[in-house]
Structures are given as structure tokens and as C-alpha cells.
C-alpha positions in Angstrom: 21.6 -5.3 -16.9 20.1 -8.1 -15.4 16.0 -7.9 -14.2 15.0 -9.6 -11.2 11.8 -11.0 -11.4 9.3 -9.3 -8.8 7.6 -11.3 -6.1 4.9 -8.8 -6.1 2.4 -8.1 -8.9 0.4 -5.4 -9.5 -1.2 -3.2 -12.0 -0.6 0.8 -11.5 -3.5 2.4 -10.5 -3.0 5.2 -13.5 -4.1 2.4 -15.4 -7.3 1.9 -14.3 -9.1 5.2 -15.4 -8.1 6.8 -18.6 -11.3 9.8 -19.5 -13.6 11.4 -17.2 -16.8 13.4 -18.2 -18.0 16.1 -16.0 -21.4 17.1 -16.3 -22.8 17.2 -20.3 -19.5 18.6 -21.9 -16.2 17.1 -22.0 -13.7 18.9 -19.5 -10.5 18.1 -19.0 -10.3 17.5 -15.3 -7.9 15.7 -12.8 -8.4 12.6 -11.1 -8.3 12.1 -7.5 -8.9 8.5 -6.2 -9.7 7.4 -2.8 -8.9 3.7 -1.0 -11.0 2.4 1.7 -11.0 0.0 4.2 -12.0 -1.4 7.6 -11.0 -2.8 10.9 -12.9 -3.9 14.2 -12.6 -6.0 16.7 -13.4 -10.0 16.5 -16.9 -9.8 19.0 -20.2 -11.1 17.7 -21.1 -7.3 17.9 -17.5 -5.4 17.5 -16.8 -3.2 20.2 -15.2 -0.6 17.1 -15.9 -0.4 13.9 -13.4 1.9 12.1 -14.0 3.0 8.3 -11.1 4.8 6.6 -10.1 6.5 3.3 -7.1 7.9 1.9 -7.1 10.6 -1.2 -4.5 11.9 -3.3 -4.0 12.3 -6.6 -3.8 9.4 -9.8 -0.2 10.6 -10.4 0.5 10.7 -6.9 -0.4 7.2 -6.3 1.5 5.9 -9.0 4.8 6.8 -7.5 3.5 5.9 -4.0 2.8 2.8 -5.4 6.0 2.2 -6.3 7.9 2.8 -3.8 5.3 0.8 -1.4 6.1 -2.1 -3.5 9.7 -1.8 -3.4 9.7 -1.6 0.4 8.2 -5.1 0.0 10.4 -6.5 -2.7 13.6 -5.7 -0.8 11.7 -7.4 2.3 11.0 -10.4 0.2 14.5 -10.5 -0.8 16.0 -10.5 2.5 14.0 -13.4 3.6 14.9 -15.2 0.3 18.9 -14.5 1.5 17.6 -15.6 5.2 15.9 -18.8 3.1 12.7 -17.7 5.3 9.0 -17.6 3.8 8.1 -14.6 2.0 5.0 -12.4 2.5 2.4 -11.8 -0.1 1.7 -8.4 0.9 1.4 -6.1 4.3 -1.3 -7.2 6.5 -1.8 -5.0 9.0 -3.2 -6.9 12.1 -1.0 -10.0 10.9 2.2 -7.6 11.2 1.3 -6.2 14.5 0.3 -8.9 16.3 3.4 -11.1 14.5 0.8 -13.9 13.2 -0.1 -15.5 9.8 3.0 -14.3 7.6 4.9 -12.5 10.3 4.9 -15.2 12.6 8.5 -15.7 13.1 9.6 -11.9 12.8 11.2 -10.5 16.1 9.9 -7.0 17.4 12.7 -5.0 15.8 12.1 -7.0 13.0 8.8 -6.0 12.6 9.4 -2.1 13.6 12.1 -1.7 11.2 9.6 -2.5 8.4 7.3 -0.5 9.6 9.0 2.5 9.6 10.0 1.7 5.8 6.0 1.4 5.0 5.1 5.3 6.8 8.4 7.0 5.3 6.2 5.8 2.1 3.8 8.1 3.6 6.4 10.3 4.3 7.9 11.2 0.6 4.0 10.9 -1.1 1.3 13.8 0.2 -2.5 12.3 1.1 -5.5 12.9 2.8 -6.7 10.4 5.3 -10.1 10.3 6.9 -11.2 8.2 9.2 -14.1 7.5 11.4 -14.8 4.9 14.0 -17.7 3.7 15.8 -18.9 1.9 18.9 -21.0 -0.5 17.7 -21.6 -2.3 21.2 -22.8 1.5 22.5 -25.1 1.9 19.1 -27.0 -1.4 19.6 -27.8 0.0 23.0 -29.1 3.4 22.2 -30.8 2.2 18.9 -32.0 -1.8 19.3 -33.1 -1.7 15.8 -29.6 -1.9 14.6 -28.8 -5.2 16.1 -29.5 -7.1 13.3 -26.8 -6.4 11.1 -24.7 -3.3 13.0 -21.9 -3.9 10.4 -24.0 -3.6 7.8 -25.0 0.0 9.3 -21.6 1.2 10.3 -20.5 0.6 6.8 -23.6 2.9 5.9 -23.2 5.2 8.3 -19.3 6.0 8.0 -19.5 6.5 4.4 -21.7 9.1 4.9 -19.0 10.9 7.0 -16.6 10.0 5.3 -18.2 11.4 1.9 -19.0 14.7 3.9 -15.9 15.5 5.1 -13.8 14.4 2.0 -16.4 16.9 0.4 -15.4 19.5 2.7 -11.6 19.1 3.5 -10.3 17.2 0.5 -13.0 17.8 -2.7 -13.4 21.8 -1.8 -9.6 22.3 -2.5 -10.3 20.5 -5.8 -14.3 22.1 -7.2 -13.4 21.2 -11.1 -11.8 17.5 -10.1 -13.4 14.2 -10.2 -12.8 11.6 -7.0 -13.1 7.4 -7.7 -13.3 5.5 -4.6 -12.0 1.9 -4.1 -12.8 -0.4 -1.4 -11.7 -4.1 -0.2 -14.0 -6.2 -1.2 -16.1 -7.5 1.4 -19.8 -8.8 2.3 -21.2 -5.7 2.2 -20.1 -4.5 -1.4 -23.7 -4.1 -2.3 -24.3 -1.9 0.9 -21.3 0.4 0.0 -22.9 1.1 -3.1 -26.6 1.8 -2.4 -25.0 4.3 0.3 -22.9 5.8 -2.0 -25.8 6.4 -4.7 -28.3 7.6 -1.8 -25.4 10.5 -1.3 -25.3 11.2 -5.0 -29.2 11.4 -5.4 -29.1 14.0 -2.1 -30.0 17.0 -3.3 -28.3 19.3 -0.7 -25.1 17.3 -1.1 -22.2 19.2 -2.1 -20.1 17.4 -3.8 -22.5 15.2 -5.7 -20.9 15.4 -9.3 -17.5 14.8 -7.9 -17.8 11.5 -6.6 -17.3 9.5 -10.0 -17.6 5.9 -8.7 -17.4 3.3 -5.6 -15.5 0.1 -7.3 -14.6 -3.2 -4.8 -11.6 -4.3 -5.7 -9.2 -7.4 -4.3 -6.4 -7.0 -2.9 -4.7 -9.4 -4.8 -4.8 -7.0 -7.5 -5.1 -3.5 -5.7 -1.9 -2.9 -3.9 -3.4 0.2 -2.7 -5.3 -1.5 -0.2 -2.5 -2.3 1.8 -1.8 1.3 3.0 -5.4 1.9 3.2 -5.3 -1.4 6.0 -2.8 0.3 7.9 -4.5 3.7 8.5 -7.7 1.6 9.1 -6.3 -0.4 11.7 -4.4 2.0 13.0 -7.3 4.1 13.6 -9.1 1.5 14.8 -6.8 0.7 17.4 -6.9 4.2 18.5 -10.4 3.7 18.6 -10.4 0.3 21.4 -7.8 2.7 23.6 -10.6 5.6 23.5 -13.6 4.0 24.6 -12.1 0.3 26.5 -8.6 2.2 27.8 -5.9 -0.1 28.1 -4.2 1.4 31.4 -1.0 -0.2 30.5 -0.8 1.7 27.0 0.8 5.6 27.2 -0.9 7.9 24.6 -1.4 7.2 21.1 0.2 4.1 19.0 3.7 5.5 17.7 3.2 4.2 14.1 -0.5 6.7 14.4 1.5 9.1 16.3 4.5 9.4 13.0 1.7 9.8 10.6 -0.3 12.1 12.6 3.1 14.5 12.9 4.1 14.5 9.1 3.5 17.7 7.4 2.7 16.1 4.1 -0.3 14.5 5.1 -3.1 15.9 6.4 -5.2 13.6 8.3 -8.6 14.0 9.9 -10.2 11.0 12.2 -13.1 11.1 14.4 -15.1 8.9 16.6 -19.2 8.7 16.4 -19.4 8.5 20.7 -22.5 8.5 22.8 -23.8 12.0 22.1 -23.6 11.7 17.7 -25.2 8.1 18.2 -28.2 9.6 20.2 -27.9 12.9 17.8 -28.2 10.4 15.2 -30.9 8.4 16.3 -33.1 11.6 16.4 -32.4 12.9 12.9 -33.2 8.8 11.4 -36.8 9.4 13.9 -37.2 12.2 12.1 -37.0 11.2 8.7 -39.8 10.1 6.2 -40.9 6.3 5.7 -39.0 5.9 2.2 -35.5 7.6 3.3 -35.7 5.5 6.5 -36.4 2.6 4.4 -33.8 3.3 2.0 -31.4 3.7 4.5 -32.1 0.2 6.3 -32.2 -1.3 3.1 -28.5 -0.2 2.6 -27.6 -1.6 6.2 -29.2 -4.6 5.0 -31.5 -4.3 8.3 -35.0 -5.1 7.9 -38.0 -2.6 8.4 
């Protein structure tokens, strides 16, 4: 039989992570890993910031993986046929908007991929979470975020997003381990102060489940790439909730399909005017060190 080499490379995520301890003794546990990623808008101060994780299993990922891959290396060899340029991998924003890669797809073009991508979805069970966050509103109510407001969404979400994969995704799972992955990005060091403050919490839950927080590139990561599409997705969802767009009819199809699959459950929420002041009173109300600490994470001085 005859191999065709593959235009996409990539290391299966099974591979990464081999033995897990769980506290002092050995236990044989199984590995659930989490991908994260972000989308806002382009403004000095985004109008949304949206933070988003998906969970499953190591096994699970390795066929989803797989089959995500293939839906690009059958692209890839279409456009070889069409002698077009290839794409390097699924870019959300890009493939919407038809720019950078996609730039001379047609609509159906583009839609007809897209609908390859979420039957991935489909045929593979996850948990998505998901939280966005108007960060135009949150300099408003609380001034001493305008510094760095990225910096504290990034915080911020994880926090949710720790919390409720605690309660919907890691309570399903007590004697299992979760490793989270996120695009690398400016704010690396952030990501992981916030995700040790959780781990020292003493009332947090889950504490001893949440293994590690590793930035990875999505050169080698392909699991990034569905992690980008529920972000922007989300995120889009977001700009329509708090700047409607009267000309747009309920939610984004593509959200609406993944939203409707029984294999996945999905959770996403927004952080609106009433969380951001709820917010603002709880950080008030905290001591001098876990206000500091926190800033410090948001890389927003004191």
C-alpha cells in the first residue's frame, strides 16, 4: 500500500502524560485533559473577552484528534488537486471572516468545512465551558483594572472556569486527575500564578485534581484548534449579547449545532453588569495579601 505523506504534523496528545500520582500513594487514576483558549475583539480595551475550555478524556482525544486531522488532510488534498495554497491548520477568525489562509474560499466553501470540523464534535463526547466578559463595562465599574484588563480577564475567567469544571466536569470524575493546556500567549505567567492561587485555596474543591496548567504552541498542539473554535464561537456570541447586531437572527449556526448535540455537554456564561459589581465587592472585601496576589496575577499594579 502506498503512504501519503501528511501535510499536518502532530504529536498525539496520549503521548504527552504517561503516570500520575494522586496524593502520597500511587493510584491508578484516569486522565482527563483540558484545552484553552481565547478570543476578543481588536479595541485598545476589547469590548469581549471570552475564555474557553474543553474536557474529555486522554483516550478520547486521541481519536478526536485524529479524525480532526484527517478533516484537514483531505482539505489539504483537494486544494493540492485544485493547485490552490494549503492551510496550516484551522484558524478560526481567519476561516470566518475568509482572510489570511482562507482568503480565496467561497461561502459554501467555507461552510462545507465547517460542518466536517463540528461532526468531529459530533462522533467524540466533551465538555465545553466557557465564559466571556465585557471588559469595556469592567474598566467602568472598577478603574483599577485599566491597566492591564486582559491580564485580569485571563485571571478572572480561570477562576470560573476552574469552578465550574470542578463542579460539572471533575464531580463526575472524584478519583481522576485533569491537565490543562493553553495557547501560548503574553500572559503565560498570569495563567499560572492564577491557577496555583486556586490550588493553594483552602475551600476549593477540586484542588488535588487539577494536575497542571502547561502553554503549548499550536504548532505542535493540534488540540488548540478546536479549542479556537469554541472560543471564538463563544466569543462572537458574546459581541451579539451586549453590542446586538440587529441584522443577525439568534445565535451563530455553527454555536447553535454544537449547542444541540447530545454528546456534548456545554456550559457558557457571561460576567454582565451585576457579577462585575458583585465582583468588585467581594475583591473590596478581601485582605491586603489576596488582593495583592490577585493583581499581581493580572499583572496590574497595587
Amino acid at each position: 500500500m502506498e503512504l501519503r505523506e501528511k501535510t499536518i504534523r502532530y504529536v498525539p496528545v496520549s503521548d504527552l502524560w504517561m503516570k500520575h500520582t494522586k496524593g502520597r500513594e500511587l493510584h491508578a487514576v484516569l486522565m482527563l485533559r483540558g484545552f484553552i483558549d481565547e478570543s476578543h475583539d481588536d479595541h485598545t480595551v476589547p469590548k469581549v473577552f471570552t475564555l474557553s475550555c474543553i474536557v474529555t478524556f486522554d483516550n478520547m482525544w486521541t481519536w478526536f484528534e485524529m479524525a480532526w486531522v484527517k478533516v484537514l488532510e483531505d482539505k489539504n488534498a483537494e486544494l493540492t488537486r485544485q493547485n490552490r495554497p494549503l492551510i496550516s491548520r484551522y484558524h478560526a477568525a481567519d476561516c470566518s471572516s475568509l482572510m489570511g489562509e482562507f482568503k480565496d474560499w467561497s461561502v459554501s466553501e467555507q461552510i462545507e468545512f465547517s460542518l466536517k470540523l463540528l461532526n468531529v464534535f459530533r462522533r467524540h463526547p466533551i465538555h465545553i465551558h466557557a465564559f466571556d466578559l465585557p471588559l469595556q463595562l469592567l474598566v467602568q465599574e472598577m478603574p483599577e483594572t485599566a491597566e492591564n484588563p486582559v491580564g485580569f480577564a485571563y485571571v478572572i475567567l480561570l477562576f470560573y472556569l476552574m469552578q465550574q469544571i470542578c463542579e460539572k466536569t471533575l464531580s463526575l470524575y472524584p478519583n481522576d486527575l485533569l491537565s490543562v493546556h493553553h495557547d501560548h500567549c503574553d500572559y503565560d505567567g498570569a495563567l499560572a500564578d492564577a491557577f496555583g492561587q486556586v490550588l493553594d485555596d483552602s475551600t476549593s474543591k477540586c484542588a488535588n485534581q487539577f494536575a497542571s496548567i502547561t502553554p503549548e504552541r499550536w504548532q505542535n498542539c493540534v488540540m488548540l484548534q478546536p479549542a479556537d473554535l469554541i472560543a471564538y464561537e463563544n466569543f462572537r456570541a458574546g459581541m451579539q449579547h451586549y453590542y446586538p447586531n440587529p441584522k443577525v437572527k439568534g445565535r451563530r449556526k455553527s454555536l447553535e449545532a454544537i449547542l444541540q448535540m447530545e454528546e456534548i455537554g456545554a456550559r457558557a456564561s457571561s460576567l454582565g453588569l451585576d457579577v462585575i459589581r458583585e465582583l468588585k465587592k467581594k475583591i473590596e472585601a478581601m485582605d491586603k495579601h489576596t488582593k495583592k496576589r490577585l493583581f499581581d496575577a493580572a499583572r496590574i499594579k497595587t
